[in-house]
N, C-alpha and C positions, 0 to 999 in steps of 0.2 A: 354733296357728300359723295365721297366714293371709294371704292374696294380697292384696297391693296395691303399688301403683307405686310405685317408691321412685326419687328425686333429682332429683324436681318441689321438693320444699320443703324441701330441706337444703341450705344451706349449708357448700359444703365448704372446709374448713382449706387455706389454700394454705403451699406447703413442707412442711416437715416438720410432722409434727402434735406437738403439747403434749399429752403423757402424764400428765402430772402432774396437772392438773382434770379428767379424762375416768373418767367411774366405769362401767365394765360392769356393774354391778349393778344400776344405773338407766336405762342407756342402751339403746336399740330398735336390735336387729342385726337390718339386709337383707341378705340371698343371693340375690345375683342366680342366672339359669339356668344362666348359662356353667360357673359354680364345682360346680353337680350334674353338671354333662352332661362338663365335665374329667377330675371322681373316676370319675365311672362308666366313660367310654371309659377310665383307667388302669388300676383293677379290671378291666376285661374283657381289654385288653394282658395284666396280668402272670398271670392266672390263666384264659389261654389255653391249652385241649388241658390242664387241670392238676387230678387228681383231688382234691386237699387244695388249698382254699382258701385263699389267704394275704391278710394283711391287704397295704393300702397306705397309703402315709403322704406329705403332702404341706403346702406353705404357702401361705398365704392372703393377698393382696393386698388393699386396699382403702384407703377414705381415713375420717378421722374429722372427723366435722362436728356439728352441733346447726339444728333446726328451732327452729320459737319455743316450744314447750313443752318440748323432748327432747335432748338429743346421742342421735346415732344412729352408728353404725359401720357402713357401706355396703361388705361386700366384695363386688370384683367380677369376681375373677379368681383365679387358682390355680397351683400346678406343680405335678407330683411330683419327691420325693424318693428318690433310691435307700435302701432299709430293708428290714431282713430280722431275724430274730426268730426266740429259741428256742422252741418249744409250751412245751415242759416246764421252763421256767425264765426266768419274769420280769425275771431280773437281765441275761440275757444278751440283748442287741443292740443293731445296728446302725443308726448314723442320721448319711448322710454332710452334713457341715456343710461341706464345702468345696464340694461340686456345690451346695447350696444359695446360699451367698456369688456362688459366680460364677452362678448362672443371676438373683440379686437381680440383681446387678450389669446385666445384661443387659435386664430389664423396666425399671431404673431410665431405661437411655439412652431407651426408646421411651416410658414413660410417668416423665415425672419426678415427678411429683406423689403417685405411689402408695408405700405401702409394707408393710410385711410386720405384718399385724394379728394374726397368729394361726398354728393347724395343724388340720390335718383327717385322719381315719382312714375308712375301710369301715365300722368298728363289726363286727357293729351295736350294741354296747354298751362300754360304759367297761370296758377290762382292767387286768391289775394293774399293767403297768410304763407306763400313761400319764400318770402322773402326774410318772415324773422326766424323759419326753419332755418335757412340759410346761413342768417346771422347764428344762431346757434350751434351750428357746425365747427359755421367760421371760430367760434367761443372755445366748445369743449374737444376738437376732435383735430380740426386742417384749418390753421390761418388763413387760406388761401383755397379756398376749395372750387371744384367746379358741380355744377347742376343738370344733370342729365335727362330731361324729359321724354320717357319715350312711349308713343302712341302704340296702346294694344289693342287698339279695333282693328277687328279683322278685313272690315271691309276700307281699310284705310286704305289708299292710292297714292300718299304723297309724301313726303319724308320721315320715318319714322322715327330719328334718335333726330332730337336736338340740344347742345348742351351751352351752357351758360356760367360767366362768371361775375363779379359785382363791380362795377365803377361807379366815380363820384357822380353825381348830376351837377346840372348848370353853377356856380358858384361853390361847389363843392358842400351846400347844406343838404343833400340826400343822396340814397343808395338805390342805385338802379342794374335792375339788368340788361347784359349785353350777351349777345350769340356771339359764339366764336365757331369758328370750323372744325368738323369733326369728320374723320374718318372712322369706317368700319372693316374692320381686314382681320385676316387669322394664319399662323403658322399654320408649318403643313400637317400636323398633329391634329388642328380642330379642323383644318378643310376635309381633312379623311372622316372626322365623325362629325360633320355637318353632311357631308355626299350620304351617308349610312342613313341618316334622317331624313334628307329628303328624297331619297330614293325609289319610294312606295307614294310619292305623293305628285308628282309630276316629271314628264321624261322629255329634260332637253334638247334631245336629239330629234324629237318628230313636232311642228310647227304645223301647223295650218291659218288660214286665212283668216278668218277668227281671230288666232291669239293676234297673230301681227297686226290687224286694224285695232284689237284691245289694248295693244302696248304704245300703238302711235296716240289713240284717244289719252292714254292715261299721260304719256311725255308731255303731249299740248295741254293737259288740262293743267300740269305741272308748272308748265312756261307760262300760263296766261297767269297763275298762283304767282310765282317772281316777279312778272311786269307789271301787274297789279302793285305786288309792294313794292319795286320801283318807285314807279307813281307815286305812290300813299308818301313814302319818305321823300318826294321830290317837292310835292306840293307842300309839307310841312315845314320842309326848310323853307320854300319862298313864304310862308306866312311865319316864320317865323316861330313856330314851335320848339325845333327843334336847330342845334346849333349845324354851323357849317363845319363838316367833314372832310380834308383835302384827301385823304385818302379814299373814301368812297367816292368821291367823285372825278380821281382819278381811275377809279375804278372802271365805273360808270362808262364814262371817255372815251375808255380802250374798247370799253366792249361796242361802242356807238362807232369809232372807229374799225371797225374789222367789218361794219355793214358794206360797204363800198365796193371791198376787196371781195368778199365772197361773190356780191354779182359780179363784178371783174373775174372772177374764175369762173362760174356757172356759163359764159358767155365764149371763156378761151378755148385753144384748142386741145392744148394739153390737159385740160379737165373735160373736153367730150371725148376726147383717147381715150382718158382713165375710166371715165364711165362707160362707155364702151365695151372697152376690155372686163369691166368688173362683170356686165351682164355678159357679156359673151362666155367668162367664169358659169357663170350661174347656169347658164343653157346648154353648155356641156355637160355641166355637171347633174343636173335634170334627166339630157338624155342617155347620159348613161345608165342615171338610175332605174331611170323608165326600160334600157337594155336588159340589165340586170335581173329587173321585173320580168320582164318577157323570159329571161332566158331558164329563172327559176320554174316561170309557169310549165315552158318547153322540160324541162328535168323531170317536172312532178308528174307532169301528163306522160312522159319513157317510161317511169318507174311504176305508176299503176297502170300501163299497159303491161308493163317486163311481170308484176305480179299477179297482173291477171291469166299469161298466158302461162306461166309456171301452176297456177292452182288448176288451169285449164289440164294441164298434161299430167299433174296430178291426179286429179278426177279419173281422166281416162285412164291411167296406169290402174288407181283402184278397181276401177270399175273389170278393167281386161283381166287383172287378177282373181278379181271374185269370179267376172265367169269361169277363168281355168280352173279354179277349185271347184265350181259347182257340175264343172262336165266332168273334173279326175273323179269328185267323188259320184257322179250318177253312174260311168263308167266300171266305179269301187262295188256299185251295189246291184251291177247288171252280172260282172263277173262273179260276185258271193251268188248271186242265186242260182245260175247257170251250173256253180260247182254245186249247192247244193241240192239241186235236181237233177243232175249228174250220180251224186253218193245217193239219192234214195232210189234214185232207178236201179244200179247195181246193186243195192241192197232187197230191192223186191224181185229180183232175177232168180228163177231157183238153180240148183246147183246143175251139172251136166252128168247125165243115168252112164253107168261104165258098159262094153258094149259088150 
């Protein structure tokens, strides 16, 4: 799965879309944000304050179009469905199609162009009665729909959307699922309020050692997850489970062919240049920061020395002020008495006798 912008270069279908030439098995499914960030806020709605988890089930909007290489199916919107479900018995439940019909009806007036591509569940995996929901889809809503699975555990590490459509099985007497590949990507509209939301919650820009050995643990744990199923699907075809695939195992091929090549580069000289160059990048780039660091330190240690020696000369300006006022005024009240024992002497002086 991987991020990239989708509905720069598709061409979308106006009116209703033509079901009929549009193959999900070839065609490149985007999921925008809105349709993860939908299932998640309904999942945490219904399985509020609620000890046993319950699944949720809902459908999927979006329009069908084709790039110059590809038809793509662009969903980009969502609702829930009221659904409830036995644990203990696959046969038993409910899936209301009339609150579905009228809330279509309802996206229909504000977006006419869109329409009902598929369904989507919690997961986190394929259970047993999703397959006659599916057929049910397939009945009342999209001939041709796709299946969206996506895991809401939070402590999930490993691909979270997977989507699915239905092909024949061996001889063509049953209906099975198949993964198709799915991209996740958003116009610049929802990347600007996707950055808004996770902006309070983790900040890209500062890494430590930690995250990096948690993100290499999580890739490998990912890769052993793929070669694992490798395997699983490699062994099944030699016994025979499962039919031969020329395209997967052209697949397969290319990717066992590219091993070769990579130690072939790991060993050349033009990939110990580049790798070279890359960290000699990185240690400039380090020591500047580390400069940087220093030199803020150097700024901050000027500036509260520059404000301590300003509140220093402050201080003593006060201080030389209040003495000059407290000498003008001792000075104010040596002069008042002096005059006043001055005016009572001449006042107790008697007059001068005429001669």
């Amino acid at each position: 799965m991987s991020e990239n912008r989708v509905g720069d270069d598709v061409e979308k279908d106006s009116g209703e879309p033509t079901l009929a030439p549009f193959e999900l098995n070839s065609a490149r499914i985007d999921v925008h944000p809105l349709v993860l960030l939908s299932l998640v806020d309904h999942y945490a709605r219904v399985n509020d304050n609620v000890t046993t988890k319950k699944r949720v089930v809902g459908l999927l909007l979006g329009q069908y179009g084709r790039s110059k290489t590809q038809q793509i199916l662009d969903i980009s919107n969502c609702f829930a469905i009221p659904f409830d479900e036995d644990p203990s018995d696959p046969n038993v439940w409910f899936f209301d199609t009339t609150y579905a019909e009228d809330m279509f009806q309802m996206y229909k007036t504000v977006l006419p162009k869109v329409s009902i591509v598929g369904w989507y569940s919690s997961g986190p995996t394929i259970q047993a009665n999703d397959l006659l929901l599916h057929l049910l889809v397939a009945q009342r809503f999209c001939p041709n729909p796709v299946y969206l699975v996506v895991n809401t555990d939070a402590t999930n590490q490993s691909v979270p959307v997977l989507a699915y459509t239905t092909t024949e099985g061996r001889g063509g007497e049953s209906v099975e699922f198949r993964n198709v590949p799915t991209n996740v990507g958003a116009v610049e509209a929802e990347e600007i309020g996707i950055e808004f939301l996770l902006r309070d919650i983790t900040d890209s820009t500062v890494t430590t050692l930690s995250t990096q050995v948690a993100d290499r643990i999580v890739a490998l744990k990912r890769l052993e997850q793929i070669l694992q199923t490798v395997e699983d699907y490699l062994l099944d075809v030699c016994r025979g489970r499962l039919p031969v695939a020329q395209d997967i195992l052209a697949a397969l091929q290319e990717v066992l062919g590219l091993q070769p090549r990579i130690h072939q580069l790991k060993s050349s000289t033009e990939f110990v240049r580049y790798n070279n160059d890359e960290e000699l990048k990185k240690f400039v780039a380090s020591m500047a920061r580390c400069v940087m660091a220093l030199y803020d330190v150097i700024l901050n240690r000027r500036r509260l020395a520059r404000e301590a020696k300003d509140a220093k000369e402050k201080r003593e300006a006060e201080e030389k002020k209040a003495a000059e006022e407290k000498e003008k005024k001792a000075t104010d009240e040596k002069k008042a008495a002096e005059d006043k024992k001055a005016a009572e002497e001449k006042k107790g002086t008697p007059p001068p006798k005429d001669s």
